[in-house]
C-alpha positions as CSV (number, residue, x, y, z in Angstrom):
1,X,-36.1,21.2,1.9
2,X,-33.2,23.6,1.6
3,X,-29.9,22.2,0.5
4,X,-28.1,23.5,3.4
5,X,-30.6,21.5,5.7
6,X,-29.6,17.6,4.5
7,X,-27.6,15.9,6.7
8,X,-25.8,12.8,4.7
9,X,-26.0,10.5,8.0
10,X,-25.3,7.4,5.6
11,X,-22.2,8.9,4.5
12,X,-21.2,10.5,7.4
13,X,-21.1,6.9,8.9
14,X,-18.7,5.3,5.9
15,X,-16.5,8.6,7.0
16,X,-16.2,7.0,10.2
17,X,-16.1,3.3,9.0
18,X,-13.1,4.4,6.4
19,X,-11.3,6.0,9.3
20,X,-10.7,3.1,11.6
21,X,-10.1,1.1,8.7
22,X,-7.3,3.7,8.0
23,X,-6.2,3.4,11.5
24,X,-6.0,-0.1,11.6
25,X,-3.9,0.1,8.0
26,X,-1.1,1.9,10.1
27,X,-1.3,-0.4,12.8
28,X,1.8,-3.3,12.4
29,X,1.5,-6.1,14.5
30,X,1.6,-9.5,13.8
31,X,-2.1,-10.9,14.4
32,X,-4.6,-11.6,11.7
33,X,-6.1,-8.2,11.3
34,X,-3.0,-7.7,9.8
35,X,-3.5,-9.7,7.0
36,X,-6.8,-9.3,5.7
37,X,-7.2,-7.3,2.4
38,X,-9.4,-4.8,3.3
39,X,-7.0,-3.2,6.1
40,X,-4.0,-3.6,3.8
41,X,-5.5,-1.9,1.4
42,X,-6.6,1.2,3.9
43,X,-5.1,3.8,2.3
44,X,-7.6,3.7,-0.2
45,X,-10.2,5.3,2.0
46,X,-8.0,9.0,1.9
47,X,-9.4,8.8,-1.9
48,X,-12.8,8.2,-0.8
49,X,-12.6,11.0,1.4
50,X,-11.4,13.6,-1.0
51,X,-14.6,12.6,-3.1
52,X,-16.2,13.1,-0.5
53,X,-15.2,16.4,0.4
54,X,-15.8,17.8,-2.8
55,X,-19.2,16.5,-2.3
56,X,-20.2,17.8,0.9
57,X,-18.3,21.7,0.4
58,X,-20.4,21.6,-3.0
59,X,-23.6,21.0,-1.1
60,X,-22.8,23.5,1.5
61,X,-21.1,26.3,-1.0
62,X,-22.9,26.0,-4.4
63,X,-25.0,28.8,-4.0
64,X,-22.8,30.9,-1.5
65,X,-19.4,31.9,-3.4
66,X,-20.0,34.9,-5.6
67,X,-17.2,37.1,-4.9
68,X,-13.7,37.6,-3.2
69,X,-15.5,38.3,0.0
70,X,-17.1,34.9,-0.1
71,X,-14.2,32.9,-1.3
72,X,-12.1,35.0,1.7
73,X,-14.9,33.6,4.1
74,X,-14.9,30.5,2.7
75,X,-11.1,29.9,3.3
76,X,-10.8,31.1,6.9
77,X,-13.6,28.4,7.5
78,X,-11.8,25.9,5.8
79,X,-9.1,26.7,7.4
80,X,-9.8,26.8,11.3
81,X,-11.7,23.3,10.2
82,X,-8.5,21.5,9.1
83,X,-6.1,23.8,10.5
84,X,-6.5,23.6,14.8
85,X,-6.5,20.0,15.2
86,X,-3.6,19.4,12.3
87,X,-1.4,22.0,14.8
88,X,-1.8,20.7,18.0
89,X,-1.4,17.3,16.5
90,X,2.3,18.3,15.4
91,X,2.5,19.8,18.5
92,X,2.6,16.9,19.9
93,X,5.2,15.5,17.9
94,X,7.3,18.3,18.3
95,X,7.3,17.5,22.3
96,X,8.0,13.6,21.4
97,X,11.0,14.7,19.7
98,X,12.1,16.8,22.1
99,X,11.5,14.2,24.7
100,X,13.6,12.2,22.5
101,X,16.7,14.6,22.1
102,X,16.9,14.3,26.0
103,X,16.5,10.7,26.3
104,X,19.4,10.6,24.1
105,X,21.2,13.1,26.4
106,X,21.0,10.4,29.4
107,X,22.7,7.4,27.1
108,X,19.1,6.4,25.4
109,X,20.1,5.3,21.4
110,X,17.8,5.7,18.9
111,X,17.7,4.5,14.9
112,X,18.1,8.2,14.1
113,X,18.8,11.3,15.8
114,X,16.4,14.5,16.9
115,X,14.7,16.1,14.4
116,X,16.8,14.3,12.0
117,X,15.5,12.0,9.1
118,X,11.9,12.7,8.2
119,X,11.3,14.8,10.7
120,X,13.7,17.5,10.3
121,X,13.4,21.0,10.5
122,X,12.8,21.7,7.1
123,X,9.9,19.5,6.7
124,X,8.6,20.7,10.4
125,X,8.4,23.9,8.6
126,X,6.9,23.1,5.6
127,X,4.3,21.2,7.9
128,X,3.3,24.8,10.1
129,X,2.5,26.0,6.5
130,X,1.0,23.0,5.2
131,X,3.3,22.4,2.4
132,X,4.5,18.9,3.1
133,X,2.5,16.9,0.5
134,X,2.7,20.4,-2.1
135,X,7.3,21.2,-2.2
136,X,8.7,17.7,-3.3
137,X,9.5,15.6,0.1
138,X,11.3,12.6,0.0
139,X,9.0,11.1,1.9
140,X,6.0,11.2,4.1
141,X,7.0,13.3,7.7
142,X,5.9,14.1,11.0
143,X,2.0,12.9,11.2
144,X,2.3,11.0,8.1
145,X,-1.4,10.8,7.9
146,X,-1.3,14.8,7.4
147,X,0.0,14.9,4.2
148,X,-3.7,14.8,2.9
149,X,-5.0,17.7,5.0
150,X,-2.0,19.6,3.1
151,X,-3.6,18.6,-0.3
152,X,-7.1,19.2,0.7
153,X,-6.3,23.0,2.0
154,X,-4.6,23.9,-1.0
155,X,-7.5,22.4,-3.4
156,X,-10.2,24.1,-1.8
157,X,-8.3,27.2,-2.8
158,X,-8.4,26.0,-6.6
159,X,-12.1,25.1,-5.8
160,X,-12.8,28.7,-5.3
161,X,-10.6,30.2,-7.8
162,X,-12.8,27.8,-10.0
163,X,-15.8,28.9,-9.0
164,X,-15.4,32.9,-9.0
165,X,-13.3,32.6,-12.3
166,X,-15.9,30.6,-14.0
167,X,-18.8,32.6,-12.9
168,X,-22.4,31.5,-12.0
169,X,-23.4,30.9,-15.4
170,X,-20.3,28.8,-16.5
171,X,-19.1,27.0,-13.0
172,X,-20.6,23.6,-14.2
173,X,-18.4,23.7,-16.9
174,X,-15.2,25.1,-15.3
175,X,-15.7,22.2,-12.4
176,X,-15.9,19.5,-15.6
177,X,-12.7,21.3,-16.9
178,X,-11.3,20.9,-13.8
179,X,-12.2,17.5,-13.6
180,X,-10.7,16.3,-17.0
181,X,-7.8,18.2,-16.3
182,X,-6.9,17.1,-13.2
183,X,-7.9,13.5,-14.0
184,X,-5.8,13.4,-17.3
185,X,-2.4,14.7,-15.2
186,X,-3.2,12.2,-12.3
187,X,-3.7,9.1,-15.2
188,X,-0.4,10.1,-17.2
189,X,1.9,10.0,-13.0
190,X,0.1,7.0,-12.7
191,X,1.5,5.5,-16.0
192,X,4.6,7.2,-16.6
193,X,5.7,8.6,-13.6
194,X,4.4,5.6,-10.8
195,X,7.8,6.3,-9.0
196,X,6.5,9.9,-8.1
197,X,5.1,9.2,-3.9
198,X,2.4,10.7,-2.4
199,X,4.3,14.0,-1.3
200,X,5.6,14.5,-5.0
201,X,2.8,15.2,-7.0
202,X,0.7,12.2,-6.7
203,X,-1.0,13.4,-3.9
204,X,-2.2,16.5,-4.8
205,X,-3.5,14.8,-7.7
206,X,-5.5,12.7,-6.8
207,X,-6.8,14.9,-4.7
208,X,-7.7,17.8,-7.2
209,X,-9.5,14.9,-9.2
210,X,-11.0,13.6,-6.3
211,X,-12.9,17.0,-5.1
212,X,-14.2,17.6,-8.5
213,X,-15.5,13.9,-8.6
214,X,-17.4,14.6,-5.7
215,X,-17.9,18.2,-7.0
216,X,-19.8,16.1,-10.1
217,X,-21.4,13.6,-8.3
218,X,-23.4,16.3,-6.1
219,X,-24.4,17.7,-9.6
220,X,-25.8,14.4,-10.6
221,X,-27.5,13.8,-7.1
222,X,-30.1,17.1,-7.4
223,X,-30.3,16.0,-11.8
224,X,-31.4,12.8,-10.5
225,X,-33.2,12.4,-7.2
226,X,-36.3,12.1,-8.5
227,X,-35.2,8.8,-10.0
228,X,-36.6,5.9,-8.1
229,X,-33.8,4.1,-9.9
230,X,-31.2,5.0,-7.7
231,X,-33.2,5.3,-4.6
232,X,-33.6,2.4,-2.5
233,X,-32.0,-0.8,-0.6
234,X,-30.4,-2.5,-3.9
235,X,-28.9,0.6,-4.8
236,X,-27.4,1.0,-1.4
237,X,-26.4,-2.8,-1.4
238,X,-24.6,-2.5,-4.4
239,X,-22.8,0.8,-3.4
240,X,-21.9,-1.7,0.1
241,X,-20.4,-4.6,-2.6
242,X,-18.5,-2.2,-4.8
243,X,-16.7,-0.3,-1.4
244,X,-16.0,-3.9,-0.6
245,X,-14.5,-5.2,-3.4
246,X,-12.8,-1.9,-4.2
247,X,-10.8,-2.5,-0.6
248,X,-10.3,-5.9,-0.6
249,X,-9.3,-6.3,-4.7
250,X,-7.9,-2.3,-5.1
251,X,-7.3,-1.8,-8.9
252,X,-4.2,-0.8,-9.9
253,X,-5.8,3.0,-11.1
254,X,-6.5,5.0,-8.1
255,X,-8.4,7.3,-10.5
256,X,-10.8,4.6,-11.7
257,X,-10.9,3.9,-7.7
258,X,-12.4,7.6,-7.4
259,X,-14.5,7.6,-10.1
260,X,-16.2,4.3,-8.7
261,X,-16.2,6.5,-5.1
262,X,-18.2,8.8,-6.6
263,X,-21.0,6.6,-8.0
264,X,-20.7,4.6,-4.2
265,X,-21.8,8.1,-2.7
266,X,-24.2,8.9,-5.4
267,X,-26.2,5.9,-4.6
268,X,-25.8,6.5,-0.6
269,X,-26.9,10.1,-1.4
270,X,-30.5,9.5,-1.1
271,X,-30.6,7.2,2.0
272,X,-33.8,5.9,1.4
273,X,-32.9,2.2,2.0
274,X,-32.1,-0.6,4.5
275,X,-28.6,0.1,5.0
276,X,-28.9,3.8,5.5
277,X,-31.1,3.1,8.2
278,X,-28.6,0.5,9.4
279,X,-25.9,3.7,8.6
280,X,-28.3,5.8,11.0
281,X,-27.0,3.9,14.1
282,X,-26.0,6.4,16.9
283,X,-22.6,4.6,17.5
284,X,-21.9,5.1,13.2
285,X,-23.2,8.5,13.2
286,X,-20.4,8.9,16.4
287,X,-18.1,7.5,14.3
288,X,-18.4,10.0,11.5
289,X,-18.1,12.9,14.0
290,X,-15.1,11.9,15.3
291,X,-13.5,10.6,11.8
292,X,-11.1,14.1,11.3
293,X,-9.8,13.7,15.1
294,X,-9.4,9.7,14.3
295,X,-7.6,10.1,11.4
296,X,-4.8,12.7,12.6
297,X,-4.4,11.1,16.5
298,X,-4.5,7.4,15.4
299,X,-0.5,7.7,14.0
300,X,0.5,9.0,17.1
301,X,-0.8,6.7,19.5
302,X,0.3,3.8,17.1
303,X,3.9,5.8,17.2
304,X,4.2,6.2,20.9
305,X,3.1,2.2,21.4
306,X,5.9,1.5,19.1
307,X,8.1,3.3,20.7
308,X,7.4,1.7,24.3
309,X,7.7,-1.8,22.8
310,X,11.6,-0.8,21.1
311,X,12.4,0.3,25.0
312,X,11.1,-2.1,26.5
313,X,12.8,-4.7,23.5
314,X,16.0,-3.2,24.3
315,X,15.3,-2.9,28.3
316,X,14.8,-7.0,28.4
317,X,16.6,-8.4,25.5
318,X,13.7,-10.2,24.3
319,X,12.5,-9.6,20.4
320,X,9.3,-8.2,20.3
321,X,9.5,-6.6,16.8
322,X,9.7,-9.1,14.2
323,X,9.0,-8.3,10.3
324,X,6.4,-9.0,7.6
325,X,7.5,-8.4,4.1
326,X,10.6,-6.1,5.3
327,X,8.2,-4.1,7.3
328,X,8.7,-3.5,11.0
329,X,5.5,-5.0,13.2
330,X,4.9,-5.5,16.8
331,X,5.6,-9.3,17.3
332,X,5.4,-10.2,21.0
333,X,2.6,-13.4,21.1
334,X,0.0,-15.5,19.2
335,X,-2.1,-13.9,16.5
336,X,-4.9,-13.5,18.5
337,X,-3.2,-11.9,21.3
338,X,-2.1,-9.0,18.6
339,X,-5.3,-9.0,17.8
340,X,-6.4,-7.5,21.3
341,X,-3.6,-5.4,21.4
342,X,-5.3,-4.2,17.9
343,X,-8.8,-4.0,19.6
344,X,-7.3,-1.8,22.2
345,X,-5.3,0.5,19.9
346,X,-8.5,1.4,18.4
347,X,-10.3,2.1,21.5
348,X,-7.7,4.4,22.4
349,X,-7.8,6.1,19.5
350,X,-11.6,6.7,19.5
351,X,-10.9,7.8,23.1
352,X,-8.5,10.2,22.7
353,X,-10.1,11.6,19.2
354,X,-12.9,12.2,21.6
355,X,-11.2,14.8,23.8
356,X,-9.3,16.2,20.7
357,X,-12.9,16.8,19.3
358,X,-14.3,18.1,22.1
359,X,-11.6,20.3,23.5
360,X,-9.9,21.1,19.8
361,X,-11.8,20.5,17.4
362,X,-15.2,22.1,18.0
363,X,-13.5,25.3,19.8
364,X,-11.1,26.1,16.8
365,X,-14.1,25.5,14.2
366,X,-16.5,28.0,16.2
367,X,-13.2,30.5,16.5
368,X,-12.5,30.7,13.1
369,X,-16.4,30.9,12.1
370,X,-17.0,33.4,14.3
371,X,-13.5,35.3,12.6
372,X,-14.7,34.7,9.5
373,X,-18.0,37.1,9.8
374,X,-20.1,35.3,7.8
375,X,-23.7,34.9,9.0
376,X,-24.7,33.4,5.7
377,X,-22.3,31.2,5.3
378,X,-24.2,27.5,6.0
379,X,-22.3,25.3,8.8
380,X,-20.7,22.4,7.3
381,X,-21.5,19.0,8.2
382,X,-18.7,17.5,11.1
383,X,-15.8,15.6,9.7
384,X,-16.3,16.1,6.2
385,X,-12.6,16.2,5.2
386,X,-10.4,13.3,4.1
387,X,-9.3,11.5,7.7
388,X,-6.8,10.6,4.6
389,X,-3.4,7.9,5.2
């Protein structure tokens, strides 16, 4: 079978899986979903996805960048996959802040003025360009959630440059170079320079390490497919255990969290076992198509529902938003109830990441396929990038 023609439904289902657990990680409210380990620790799953991503482009480009042509191709594809829904998305904010600088106009107070704070004008413009997570921010801004499609963009281009500088002969060894590399500058932030956040440096780094795991990992999936040792049900059981422990325990090291991301998609690879087939369901594989358009709407439906509750806090004089470890979380019943309110979040989110697929998503993808005028190119699997937090 042709590489080009695999379909990774297995993984294309933990896509979708990590995204509403990334959803749910941005969700505050005071019920017991809250609480649990594995949502707390969310954000690990934007890691998972950049190994990921370097594992699916590498499938779908190994054997189709050989010049600046390619590479030129290659980017405009990239881009009009990450770039359409990422605008619109801002977009969005844009209008919420501008509803906001008239609200204020009529008497409405607010904890900080228009386009002021975070997301000021500065950092508006650095997220049209996608250079939030690359010029030093103080901190995350507009969708926060974007500051990994910033990363990702910018590491395909080293991905290439990679590639065509390294040559066919050489580009295993320029992709282990750039895995070293990348891996020994992310290790020495996260042990002498933990203070640096995700849109200092950090980021980017664990990105750049995180593609070239996954770059790696593809290599060892053709070296080794023909091993019945990693083929299989307990392969694919223990792959389950480790993404489970990994999210409920998360290790101090996100770089030994990739590197373990990488053998988890190794042994899903191959889907030749009981839980792929499990993985194969028709509401997972949904899941996985819709992961991208999850991952960049969930913030703003959690944003605007926060926002309703601080009106309607102020409108009745009855707290609503209370506070877990110094964090603001919606607070207005029993557990369970903000549990529901949870349940419905999410199926909100799934709903309206259906319409942005539908009606942004897919149209931007085929416009900027059809720009990039490359009938060889392969298409590339839906959703692969990080749905990153």
């Amino acid at each position: 079978m042709a590489e080009r023609q695999i379909r990774f439904d297995a993984l294309d289902a933990w896509r979708g899986i990590a995204a509403l657990i990334v959803a749910l990680f941005h969700f505050q409210a005071a019920g017991y979903f809250y609480a649990v380990p594995l949502v707390r620790h969310g954000n690990l799953a934007v890691p998972f996805f950049f190994v990921l991503s370097g594992f699916v482009i590498t499938h779908a480009y190994r054997s189709k960048l050989h010049d600046a042509g390619d590479g030129w191709r290659f980017m405009i594809r990239r881009f009009g996959r990450l770039y359409p829904l990422h605008f619109v998305t801002l977009m969005v904010l844009v209008v919420l802040e501008l509803a906001k600088l008239a609200a204020m106009q009529f008497g409405f107070s607010a904890a900080e003025g228009a386009f002021q704070g975070t997301n000021n004008i500065s950092s508006l413009i650095a997220n049209i360009f996608l250079l939030h997570a690359i010029i030093p921010f103080p901190d995350l801004s507009w969708n926060a959630a974007s500051w990994s499609i910033s990363t990702e963009f910018y590491t395909y281009l080293v991905f290439l440059l990679v590639y065509l500088l390294s040559g066919a002969r050489h580009r295993l060894l320029g992709c282990a170079l750039a895995f070293v590399a990348s891996g020994l500058v992310l290790l020495n932030i996260e042990i002498f320079h933990p203070q640096l956040g995700i849109v200092q440096g950090m980021g980017m780094a664990q990105c750049v390490f995180g593609f070239f795991t996954g770059n790696l990992t593809y290599e060892l999936y053709l070296r080794l497919r023909g091993n019945p040792v990693f083929q299989g049900t307990r392969p694919e059981i223990l792959a389950t255990m480790l993404m489970v422990l990994l999210f409920w325990f998360k290790p101090p090291f996100i770089s030994f969290d990739i590197l373990v991301f990488g053998l988890v998609i190794l042994l899903f690879s191959y889907e030749g076992g009981a839980v792929a087939r499990v993985m194969r369901a028709p509401a997972l594989q949904r899941l996985g198509e819709l992961s991208y358009s999850i991952y960049l709407v969930h913030f703003i439906i959690f944003a605007v529902m926060f926002v309703i509750v601080r009106l309607a806090q102020a409108k009745l004089h009855v707290p609503l938003i209370g506070a877990i470890g110094g964090i603001e979380v919606m607070d207005f019943g029993p557990s369970w109830l903000m549990d529901l309110v949870a349940l419905g979040y999410l199926i909100t989110v799934v709903i309206c990441a259906t319409l942005t697929y539908r009606f942004v998503e897919v149209p931007g993808r085929r416009f900027f396929n059809r720009l990039s005028r490359s009938r060889a190119q392969p298409e590339i699997p839906t959703g692969v990038e990080p749905t990153q937090a």
